[in-house]
N, C-alpha and C positions, 0 to 999 in steps of 0.2 A: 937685520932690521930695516923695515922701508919707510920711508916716508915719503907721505900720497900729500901732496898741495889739491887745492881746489879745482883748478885747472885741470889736474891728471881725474879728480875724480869726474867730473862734469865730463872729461869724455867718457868714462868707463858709466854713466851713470843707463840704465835704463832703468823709468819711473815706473813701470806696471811690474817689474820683476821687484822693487823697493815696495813698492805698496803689500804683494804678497806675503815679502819675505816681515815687513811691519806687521801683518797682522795676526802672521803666526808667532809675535815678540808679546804682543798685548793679549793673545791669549792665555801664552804662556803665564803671562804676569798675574793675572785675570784666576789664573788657575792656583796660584803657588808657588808656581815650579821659577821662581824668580826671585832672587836675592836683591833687593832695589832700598837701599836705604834713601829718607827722605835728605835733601842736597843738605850740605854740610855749606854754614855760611863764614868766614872770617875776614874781619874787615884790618885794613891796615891804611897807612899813610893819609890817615884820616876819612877822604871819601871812597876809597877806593873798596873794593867787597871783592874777594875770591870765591868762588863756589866751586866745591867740591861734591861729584857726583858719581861713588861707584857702583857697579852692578856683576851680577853674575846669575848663568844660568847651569842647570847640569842639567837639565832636559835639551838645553841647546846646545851645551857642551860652549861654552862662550865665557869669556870675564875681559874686564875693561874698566878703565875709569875716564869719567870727563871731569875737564878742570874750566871752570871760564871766569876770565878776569873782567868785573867792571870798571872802568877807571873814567868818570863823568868829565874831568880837566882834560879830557886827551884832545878831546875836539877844539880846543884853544891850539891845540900844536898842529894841526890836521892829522891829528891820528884817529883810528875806529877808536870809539870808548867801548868796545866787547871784544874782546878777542878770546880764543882758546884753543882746546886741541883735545882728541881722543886716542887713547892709550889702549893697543888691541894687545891681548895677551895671551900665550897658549895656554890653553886651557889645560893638559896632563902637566906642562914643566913649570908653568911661571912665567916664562919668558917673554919677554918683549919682540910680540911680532911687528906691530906699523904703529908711528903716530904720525895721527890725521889732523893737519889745519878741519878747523872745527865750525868757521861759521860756516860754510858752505856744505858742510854734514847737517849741523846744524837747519839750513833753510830746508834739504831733502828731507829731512827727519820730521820736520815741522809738517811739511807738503804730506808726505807719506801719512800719519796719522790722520791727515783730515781726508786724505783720499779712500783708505780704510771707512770713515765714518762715512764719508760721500757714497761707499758702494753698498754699505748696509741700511743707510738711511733717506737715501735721497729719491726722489721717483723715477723707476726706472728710464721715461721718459724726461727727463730732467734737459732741456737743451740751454737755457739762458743763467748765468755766472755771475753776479754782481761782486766784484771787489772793493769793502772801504778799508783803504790804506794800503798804501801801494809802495812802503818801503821797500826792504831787502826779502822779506819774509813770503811776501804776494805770488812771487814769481814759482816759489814750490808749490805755492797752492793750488796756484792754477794749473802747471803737470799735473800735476795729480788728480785733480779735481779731471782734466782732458783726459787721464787715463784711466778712467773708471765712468766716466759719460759723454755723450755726443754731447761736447757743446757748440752750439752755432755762433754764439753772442756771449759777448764779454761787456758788460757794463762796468766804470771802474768812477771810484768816488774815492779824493782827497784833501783833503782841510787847505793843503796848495797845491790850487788847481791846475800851475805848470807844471809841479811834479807828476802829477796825476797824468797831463798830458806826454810826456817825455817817457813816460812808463807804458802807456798804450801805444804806441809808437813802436817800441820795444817788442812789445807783445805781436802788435799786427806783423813785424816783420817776422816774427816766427813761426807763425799763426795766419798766413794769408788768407786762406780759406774762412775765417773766422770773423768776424763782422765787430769790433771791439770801439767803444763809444765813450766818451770821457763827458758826465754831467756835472753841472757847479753845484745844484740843488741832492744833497743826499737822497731825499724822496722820490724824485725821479732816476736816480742809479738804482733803489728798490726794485723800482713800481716793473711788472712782471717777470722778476727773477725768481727761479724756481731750486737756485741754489745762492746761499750768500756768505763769504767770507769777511770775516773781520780781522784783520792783523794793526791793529793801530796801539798806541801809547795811552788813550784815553782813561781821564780819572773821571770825567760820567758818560752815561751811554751815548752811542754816538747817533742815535735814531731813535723816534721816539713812537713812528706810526706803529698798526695792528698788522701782522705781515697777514699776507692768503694762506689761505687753506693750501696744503700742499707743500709747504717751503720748507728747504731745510736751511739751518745755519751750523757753520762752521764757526766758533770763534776761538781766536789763539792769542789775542794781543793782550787782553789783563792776566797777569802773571802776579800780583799783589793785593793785599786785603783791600786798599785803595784806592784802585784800577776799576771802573766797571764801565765793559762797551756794550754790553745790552741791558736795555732797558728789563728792570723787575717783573714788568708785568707780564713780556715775553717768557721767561722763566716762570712765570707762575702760571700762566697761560697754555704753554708748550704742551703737546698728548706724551711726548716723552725728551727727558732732558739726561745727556749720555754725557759719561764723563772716562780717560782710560785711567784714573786712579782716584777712587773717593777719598783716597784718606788726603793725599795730597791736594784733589780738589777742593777739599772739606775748609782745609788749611791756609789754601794759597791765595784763592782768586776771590775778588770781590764782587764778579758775575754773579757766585752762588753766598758769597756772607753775606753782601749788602741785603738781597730778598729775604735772605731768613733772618737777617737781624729787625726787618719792617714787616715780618710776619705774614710775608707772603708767600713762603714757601719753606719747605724744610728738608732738610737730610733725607729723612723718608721718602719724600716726592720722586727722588732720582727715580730714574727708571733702572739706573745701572753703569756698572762699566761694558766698551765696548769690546772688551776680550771673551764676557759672556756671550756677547752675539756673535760674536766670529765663531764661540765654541757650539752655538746654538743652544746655549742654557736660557738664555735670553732671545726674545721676540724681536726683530728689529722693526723695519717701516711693514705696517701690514693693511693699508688703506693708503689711497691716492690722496685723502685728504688731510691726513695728520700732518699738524706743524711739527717738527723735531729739530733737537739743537745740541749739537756736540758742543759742549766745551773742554779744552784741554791745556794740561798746565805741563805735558809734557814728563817723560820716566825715564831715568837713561840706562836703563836694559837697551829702549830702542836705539838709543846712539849707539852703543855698543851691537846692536844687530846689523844697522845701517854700516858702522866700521868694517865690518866681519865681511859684510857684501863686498866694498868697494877694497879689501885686502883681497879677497877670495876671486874677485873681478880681474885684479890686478896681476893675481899669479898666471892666470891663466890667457893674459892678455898676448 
């Protein structure tokens, strides 16, 4: 049995080969051929919450489980309050082949889902990036997002703007070529991006303007009924609003409860999951000028795809 730290994955990682091997996870998913129960929650020692999340596929010939602990008090001791790990298993015996430190699966996995949405939904000329929230989660997104379009410019927006700065910094050093800009005003981190990510904590939306004609959005940071980083009227607004799991996005996020509980949009309105487009059941961007907006609450088939890579990376290292 191996176990892959963050470190070993992050060398073994290549983001265009994660992005493929994701998209043929969520079409799987998209299709059936995927065992994904919604996470399983168990809270103990008062605040603390386990989530338990397993999957399996027999079209992929894959099974796995993810476990992730939250424990909010940890940051008094300087500990992460998330931590977890991915359990890869052989698929004929049972067996325990790798368990994987999991946030850094975790940020690829996050990154890879919106890079998927990024190459079905964005314009193909898509070159400017705007980032708000530029925690742990940012840094996937933007691989991904560089590995499915030429971006030139990276515009990045955070609630603290020396975080924000000390991350673009990060960014340019990896990124020379890349022209990356740190605004204090959210509005102006907008104002002509042609793609834009939201990875933030926020319980109301973090913008409020009308985006341009042409924009896509990624969002990944509301994960709770809540949580909501985009404004309703964008969701009710939107020519098409993609999600890779309705039932769990139906359930989870308050992106899409909050609109439809103010009757601005409904269940119906989706356009779909994006495992249909990948499979070509579904339409993706089909005009230069449609607004579109992935939101994602995230399936751990994929972490278990993403495991299977960086074990299957690893044999062969």
């Amino acid at each position: 049995m191996l176990y892959i730290n963050a470190e070993e994955q992050e060398k073994l990682l290549n983001m265009e080969e994660v992005v493929d091997a994701v998209a043929q996870s969520l079409r799987a998913y998209s299709e059936g051929k995927t065992d994904t129960p919604l996470r399983y929650v168990l809270p103990f020692n008062e605040d603390n919450r386990y989530l338990v999340m397993p999957a399996l596929s027999d079209e992929l010939k894959i099974v796995g489980l993810k476990t992730v602990t939250v424990a909010p008090n940890n940051s008094k001791q300087g500990k992460n309050t998330i931590v977890g790990s991915v359990i890869l298993s052989d698929y004929e015996t049972g067996e325990t082949l790798a368990v994987l430190e999991g946030s850094y699966l975790t940020k690829i996995r996050t990154g890879a889902i919106s890079g998927v949405a990024t190459q079905y939904l964005a314009r193909n000329d898509a070159s400017t990036l705007c980032v708000i929230g530029t925690g742990d989660q940012a840094q996937g997104l933007i691989e991904a997002v560089l590995a499915v379009r030429d971006i030139k410019r990276i515009q990045c927006f955070n609630r603290t703007y020396d975080k924000a700065v000390k991350f673009a910094e990060m960014v340019q050093q990896q990124h020379k070529k890349i022209e990356v800009e740190v605004y204090e005003r959210i509005e102006h981190a907008i104002a002509g991006a042609d793609v834009i990510v939201t990875a933030t904590n926020a319980q109301t939306p973090v913008f409020d303007q009308m985006l341009a004609p042409g924009v896509h959005v990624n969002a990944v940071g509301s994960f709770k009924p809540d949580m909501q980083e985009l404004p309703s009227q964008l969701i009710a607004n939107a020519d098409k609003v993609v999600v890779e799991a309705e039932s769990a996005a139906l359930e989870e996020t308050g992106d899409l409860l909050t609109p439809i509980s103010e009757g601005k949009f409904t269940a119906n309105d989706l356009h779909g999951e994006l495992g249909h487009i990948v499979a070509e059941r579904l339409e993706g961007r089909v005009s230069d000028d449609e607004i579109t907006v992935f939101k994602s609450v995230g399936v751990a088939i994929v972490d278990i795809v993403v495991a299977n890579y960086f074990y299957r990376k690893k044999l062969n290292a």
